[in-house]
Structures are given as structure tokens and as C-alpha cells.
N, C-alpha and C positions, 0 to 999 in steps of 0.2 A: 659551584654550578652543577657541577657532576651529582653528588648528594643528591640531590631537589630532581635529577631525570633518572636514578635508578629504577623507579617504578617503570616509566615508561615504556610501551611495547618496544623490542626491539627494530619494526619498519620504520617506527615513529625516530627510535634515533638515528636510526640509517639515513632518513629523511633533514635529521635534522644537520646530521653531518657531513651534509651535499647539500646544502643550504650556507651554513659556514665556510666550507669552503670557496664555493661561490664568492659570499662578503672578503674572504681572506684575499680572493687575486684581483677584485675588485681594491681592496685599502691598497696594496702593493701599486698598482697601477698606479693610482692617486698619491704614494708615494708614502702613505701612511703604514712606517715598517712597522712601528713600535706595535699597532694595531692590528697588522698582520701577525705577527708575532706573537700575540696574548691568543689571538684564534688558531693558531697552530698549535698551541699547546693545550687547549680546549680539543679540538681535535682532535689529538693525540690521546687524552683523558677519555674522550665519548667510545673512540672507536676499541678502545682498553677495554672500557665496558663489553661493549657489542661481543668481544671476541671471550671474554669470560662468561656471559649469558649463554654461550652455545654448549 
């Protein structure tokens, strides 16, 4: 997934990774870890990006 947003402007991922996290304490509630879990490390990947773009 990372790959396929490298273009993207960095607001757009900043955007996208306050949108994820959002879904991520959303699945956690709902009790869906495994799923929280896969969005945390997406996360962790985006925000990778963002801070190598600067």
C-alpha cells in the first residue's frame, strides 16, 4: 500500500493517516485487534514516509 501513496502530496497523507487512525480505535473498540493491528503498521509505514518527504 505504501508504494501506490509515495506520489501523493504530503497533506493528502497526513490526511490519510488521521483517517486510519480514526478506523484503527474504531476496529479496537469493536474488538477487532487483528485489524487494528494491520492499521497500525500501515501507519507506522505512512507516517515513515511523511517524515522522510521533509
Amino acid at each position: 500500500m505504501v508504494e501506490e501513496l509515495k506520489n501523493l502530496p504530503e497533506n493528502e497523507l497526513g490526511r490519510l493517516v488521521q483517517t486510519l487512525e480514526e478506523e484503527m480505535h474504531t476496529a479496537a473498540e469493536e474488538l477487532r485487534f487483528e485489524y487494528a493491528a494491520r492499521l497500525r503498521d500501515e501507519i507506522k509505514e505512512l507516517r515513515r514516509e511523511l517524515r522522510d518527504a521533509r
